[in-house]
N, C-alpha and C positions, 0 to 999 in steps of 0.2 A: 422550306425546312419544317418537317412536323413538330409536333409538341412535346413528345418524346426527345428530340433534341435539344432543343430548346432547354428542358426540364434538365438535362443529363450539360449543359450549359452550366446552368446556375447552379447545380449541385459541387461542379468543380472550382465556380466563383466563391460560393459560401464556403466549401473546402477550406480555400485559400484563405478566410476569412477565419478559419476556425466558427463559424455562427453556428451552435449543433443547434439552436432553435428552429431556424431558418431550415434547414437541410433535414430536421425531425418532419418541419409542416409538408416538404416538399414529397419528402420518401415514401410520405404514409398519403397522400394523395394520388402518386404515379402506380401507373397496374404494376404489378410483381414482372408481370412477363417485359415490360420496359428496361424498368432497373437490370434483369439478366439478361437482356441485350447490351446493354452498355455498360454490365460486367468491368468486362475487360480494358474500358478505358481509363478504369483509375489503376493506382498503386495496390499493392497488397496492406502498406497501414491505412489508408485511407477505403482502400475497401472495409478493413476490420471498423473501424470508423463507423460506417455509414449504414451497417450491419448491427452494429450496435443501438442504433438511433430507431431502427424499426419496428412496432410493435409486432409480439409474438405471432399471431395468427398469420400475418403477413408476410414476415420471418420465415415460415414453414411454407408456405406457397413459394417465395423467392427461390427458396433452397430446392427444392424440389423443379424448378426451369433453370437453374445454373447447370452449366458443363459441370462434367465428372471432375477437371483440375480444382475449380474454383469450389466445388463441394468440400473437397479433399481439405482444402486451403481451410475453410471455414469449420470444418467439425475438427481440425488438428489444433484449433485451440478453444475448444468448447469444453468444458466440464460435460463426464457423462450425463447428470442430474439436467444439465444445461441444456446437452443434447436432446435426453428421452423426452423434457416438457416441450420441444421445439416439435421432433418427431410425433411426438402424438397427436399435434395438429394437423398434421400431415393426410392428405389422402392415400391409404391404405398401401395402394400399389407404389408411390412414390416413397413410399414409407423404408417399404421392401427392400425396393430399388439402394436406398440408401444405406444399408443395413448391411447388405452383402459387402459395402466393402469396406466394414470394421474390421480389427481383429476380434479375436476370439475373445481373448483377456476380456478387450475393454467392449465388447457386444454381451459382455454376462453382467458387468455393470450398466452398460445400458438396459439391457431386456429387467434388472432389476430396480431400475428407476422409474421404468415406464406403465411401473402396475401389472400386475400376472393375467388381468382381461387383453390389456392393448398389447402385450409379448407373444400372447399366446396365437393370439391374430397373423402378428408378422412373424413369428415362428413359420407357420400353416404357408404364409405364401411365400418365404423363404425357398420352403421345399420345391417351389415350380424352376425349372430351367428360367431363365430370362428371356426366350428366344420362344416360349408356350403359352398357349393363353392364360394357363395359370399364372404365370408370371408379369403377367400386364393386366388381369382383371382386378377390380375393386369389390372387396367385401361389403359395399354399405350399398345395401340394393332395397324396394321395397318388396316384400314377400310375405302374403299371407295365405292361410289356408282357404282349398279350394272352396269349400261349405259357407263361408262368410257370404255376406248380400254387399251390396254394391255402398249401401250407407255404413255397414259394419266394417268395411275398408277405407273408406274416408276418415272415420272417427280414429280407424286403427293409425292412418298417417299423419293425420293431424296433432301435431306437438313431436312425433317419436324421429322425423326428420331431422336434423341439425340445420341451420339454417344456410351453412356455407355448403353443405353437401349435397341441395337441393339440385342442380344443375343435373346433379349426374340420374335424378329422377328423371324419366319419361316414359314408364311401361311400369306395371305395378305383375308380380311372377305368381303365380298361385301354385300351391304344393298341396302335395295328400299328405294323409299323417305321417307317411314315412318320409318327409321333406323329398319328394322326389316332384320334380317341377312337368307341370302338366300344363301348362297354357299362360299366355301372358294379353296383356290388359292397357291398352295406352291411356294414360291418365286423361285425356280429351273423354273416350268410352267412359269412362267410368264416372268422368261428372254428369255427362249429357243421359247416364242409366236409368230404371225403373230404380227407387232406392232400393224394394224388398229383392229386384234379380239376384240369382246367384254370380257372384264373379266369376265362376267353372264357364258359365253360360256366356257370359261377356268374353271372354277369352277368345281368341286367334291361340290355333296349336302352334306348338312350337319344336315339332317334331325334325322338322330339316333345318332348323337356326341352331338346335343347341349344339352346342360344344364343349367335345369334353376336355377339360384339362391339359392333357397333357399332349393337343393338339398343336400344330408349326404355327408359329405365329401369320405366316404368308398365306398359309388355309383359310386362317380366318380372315385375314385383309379380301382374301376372292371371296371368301362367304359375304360378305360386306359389303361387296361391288356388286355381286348377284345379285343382293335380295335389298339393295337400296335400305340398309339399315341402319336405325341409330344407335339398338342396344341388341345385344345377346346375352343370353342367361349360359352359363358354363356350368358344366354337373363336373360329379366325377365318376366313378365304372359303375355306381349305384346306381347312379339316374338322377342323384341327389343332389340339389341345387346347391355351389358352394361361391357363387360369384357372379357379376357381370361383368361384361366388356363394354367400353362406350365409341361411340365413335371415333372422340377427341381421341382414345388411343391408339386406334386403328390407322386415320390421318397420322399421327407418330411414327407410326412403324412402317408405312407405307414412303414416308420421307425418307426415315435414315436408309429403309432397304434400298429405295431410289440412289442415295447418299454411296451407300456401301459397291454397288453398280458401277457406278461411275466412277468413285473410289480407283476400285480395282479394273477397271478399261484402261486408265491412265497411269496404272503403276503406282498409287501410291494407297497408304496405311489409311480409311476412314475417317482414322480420328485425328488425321492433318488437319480436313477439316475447322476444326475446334481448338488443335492444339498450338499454344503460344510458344512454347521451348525450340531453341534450335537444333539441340541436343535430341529431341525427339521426334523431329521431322527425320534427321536424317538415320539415326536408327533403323526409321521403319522404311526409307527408300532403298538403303544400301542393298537389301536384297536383292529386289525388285532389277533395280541398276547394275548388280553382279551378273544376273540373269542377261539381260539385254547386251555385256559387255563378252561375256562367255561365248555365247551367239553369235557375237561382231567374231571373236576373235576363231572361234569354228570357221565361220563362213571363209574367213581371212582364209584359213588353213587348205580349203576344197580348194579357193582361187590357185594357191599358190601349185597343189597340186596338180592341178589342169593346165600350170603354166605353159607347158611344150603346147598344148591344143589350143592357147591364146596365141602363142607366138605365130601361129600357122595361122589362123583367122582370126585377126587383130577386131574386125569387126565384129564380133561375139562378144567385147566389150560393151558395146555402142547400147545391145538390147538388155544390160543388165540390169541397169536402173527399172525399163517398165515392166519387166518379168516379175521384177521383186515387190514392186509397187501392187500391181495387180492382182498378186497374190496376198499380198496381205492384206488388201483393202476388202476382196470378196469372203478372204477366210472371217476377221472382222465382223461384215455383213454376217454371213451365215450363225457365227456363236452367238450376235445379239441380238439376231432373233431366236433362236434356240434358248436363250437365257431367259429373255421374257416372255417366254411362252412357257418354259417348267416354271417360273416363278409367280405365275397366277394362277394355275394349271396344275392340277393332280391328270398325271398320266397313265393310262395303262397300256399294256406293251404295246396294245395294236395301234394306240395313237402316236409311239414313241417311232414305230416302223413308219407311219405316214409322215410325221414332222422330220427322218431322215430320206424319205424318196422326196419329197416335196423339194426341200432344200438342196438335195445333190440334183434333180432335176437343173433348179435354177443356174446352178451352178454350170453344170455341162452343158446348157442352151450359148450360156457366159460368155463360157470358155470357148467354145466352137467358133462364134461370132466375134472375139478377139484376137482368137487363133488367125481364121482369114482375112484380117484387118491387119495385121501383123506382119502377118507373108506375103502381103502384097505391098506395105509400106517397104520391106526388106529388098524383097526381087526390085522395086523400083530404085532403089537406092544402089545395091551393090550386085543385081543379078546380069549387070553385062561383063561383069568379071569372072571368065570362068571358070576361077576358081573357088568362087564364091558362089555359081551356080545354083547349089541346092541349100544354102542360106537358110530359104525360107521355109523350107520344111524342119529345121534348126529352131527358128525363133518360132514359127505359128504353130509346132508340135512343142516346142517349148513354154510356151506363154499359155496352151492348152491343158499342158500335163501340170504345171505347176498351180493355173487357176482351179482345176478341178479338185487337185492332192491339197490344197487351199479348204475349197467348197467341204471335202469330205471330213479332214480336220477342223474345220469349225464346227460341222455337228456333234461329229464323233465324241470332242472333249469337254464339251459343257455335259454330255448324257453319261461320257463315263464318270466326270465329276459328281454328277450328280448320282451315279450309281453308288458310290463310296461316301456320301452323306459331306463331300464338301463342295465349298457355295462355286455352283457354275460360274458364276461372275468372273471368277478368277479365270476361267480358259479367254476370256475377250479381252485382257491386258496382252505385256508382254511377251507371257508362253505362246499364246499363238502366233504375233506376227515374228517371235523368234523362233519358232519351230519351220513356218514356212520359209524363213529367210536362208536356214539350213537347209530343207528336203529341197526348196526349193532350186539352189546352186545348185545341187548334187544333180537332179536329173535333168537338169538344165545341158551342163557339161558332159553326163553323160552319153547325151541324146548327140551334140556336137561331136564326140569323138567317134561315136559309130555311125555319123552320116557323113561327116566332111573328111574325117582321115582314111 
């Protein structure tokens, strides 16, 4: 058992205890990211509780690692004044984060509790989508002009840092007078420097790192994975430096998008995940489970249709299971690699034409090699009946046609998703192996009724 345990032990001991001594020394001792893991194993009075007992600076980090519910929970009974001195301790982006989901009402009392410097901050990055670098990068960067000497940017950082902000230091950004960002500076460089150099001259360009605003956030996660980075400076159409990206939120984004993947492979809402209600699990699956039930009850309909051409070769049952299976396991395969290949990956058309040959390749080598696996397990089974004779050109042209219209479907629908600006990920849940489970019956039985009757 770690210590984190342990701690989140004794906090429910002293709880019981009512000891808010004891449970003050414990809270403000344990990391913030602790305590929001083990969140959710108290109450919601005894969360208010233990929220209470925590000093402010630490207050504002906690709040900023809690789920979106338990945020909710906590600023729903906070005084705005209460709120903005909490939020101003906040890191910048976290800040943001938390803002958007005020009302209006009560975000003009907050933005006016908060000071017109710290509003107008989180106003600015308000403005970024949530899903753009704006919208993940932090305003507290160090940056000075290019012209300064290597001693004149030390004196510049020295004291103007905050001390809990320091972390997110490790590149110091240099700009021209028109804050347009020209090169950046690892603070290692800058101590080991001639003092009189200029910092323009210490600089590493920074011409293929930056990023502008109002770029995808999974751009920058691949910019990040390319270039083995810890920070990026973010402009905006000016060239003008308005932010940094750090790593730690890059690792963020690269989890939940992980998170959101898988999410939706398995049919259900991301924020299951995280979410405690039961009420809101099943909300967000009933769709998903409508889809899948729809699908049962089509395919139901093709069988029932084909019924005179079962009745005639009863054995046409027997290969339905791995017709179906097979196709849905390779169509599968092919979207989640199509997925995660557009999601780290800016494509252009010619790459998008080689990621569909490649793929429908794989597929049709698949198919081919299943197909004569198939019709020969078939002829061996029921080919001395001869009425069953050509069986096997039935299931091994079956199990062909369907793994392939499989293969070509899993490409097809993560590129047109992604052609329409919505998240691939969704074509590798249930639309796909419920689209194959449908096309698949159909040409299945088709194929039966034009060779065997």
């Amino acid at each position: 058992m770690n210590l984190a345990k342990l701690l989140t032990q004794d906090l429910k001991y002293y709880l019981s205890k009512r000891d808010r001594r004891e449970l003050r020394y414990i809270l403000n001792e344990m990391e913030p990211v602790d305590i929001a893991l083990a969140w959710k194993e108290f109450s919601e009075h005894d969360r208010h509780i233990l929220f209470s007992l925590i000093k402010p600076q630490r207050q504002a980090s906690l709040l900023g690692r809690l789920e979106k519910e338990f945020q909710e929970e906590i600023t729903s009974y906070l005084s705005s004044s209460e709120l903005a001195e909490i939020i101003n301790l906040m890191a910048p982006d976290e800040r943001a984060d938390l803002l958007e989901g005020q009302k209006p009402g009560r975000l003009k009392d907050i933005f006016a509790a908060m000071g017109p410097e710290a509003a107008r901050d989180a106003k600015n990055l308000m403005l970024y989508a949530p899903d753009t670098a704006g919208g993940v990068m932090t305003t507290e960067y160090a940056g000075v002009n290019e012209d300064m000497t290597a001693r004149e940017t030390l004196l510049n950082l020295q004291g103007s840092i905050p001390k809990e902000r320091q972390r997110n230091i490790n590149a110091v950004y240099s700009v021209d007078n028109s804050g347009r960002v020209s090169g950046a500076c690892s603070i290692m460089n800058l101590i080991t420097a001639d003092p009189e150099e200029k910092i323009s001259d210490i600089s590493r360009d920074v011409k293929n790192i930056k990023i502008l605003a109002g770029t995808d956030i999974e751009e920058v996660a691949a910019l990040f994975t390319r270039y083995d980075m810890l920070s990026a400076p973010v402009i905006d159409k000016n060239e003008r430096l308005v932010g940094i990206i750090t790593i730690d939120d890059v690792i963020d984004v690269i989890r939940d998008e992980a998170e959101e993947d898988i999410a939706f492979m398995a049919g259900v809402n991301p924020e299951d995940f995280h979410r405690q209600k039961l009420s809101g699990k099943l909300k967000t699956r009933v769709p998903w489970l409508l889809l899948a039930w729809i699908g049962g009850i089509v395919a139901g309909g093709i069988i029932d249709a084909y019924e005179q051409t079962l009745e005639q070769a009863v054995a046409l049952a027997a290969f339905i299971p791995v017709i179906m299976h097979m196709g849905g396991t390779i169509g599968v395969q092919s979207s989640t690699v199509v997925v995660r290949w557009l999601a780290f990956k800016k494509i252009a058309p010619t790459g998008i034409l080689r990621i569909f040959l490649r793929e429908f390749s794989t597929g049709f080598i698949l198919s081919l090699i299943y197909a004569a696996l198939l019709a020969a397990v078939s002829h061996i089974r029921y080919g001395s009946f001869s009425e069953m004779s050509r069986l096997w050109l039935v299931t091994g042209g079956g199990i062909g046609a369907v793994m392939l219209l499989a293969a070509f479907t899993g490409v097809i629908l993560p590129l047109g998703f992604k052609k329409f600006s919505i998240d691939p990920a969704v074509a590798t849940g249930p639309i796909i192996t419920t689209a194959i489970d449908v096309l698949g019956l159909g040409v299945y039985f088709i194929l039966a009724t034009r060779i065997l009757l």
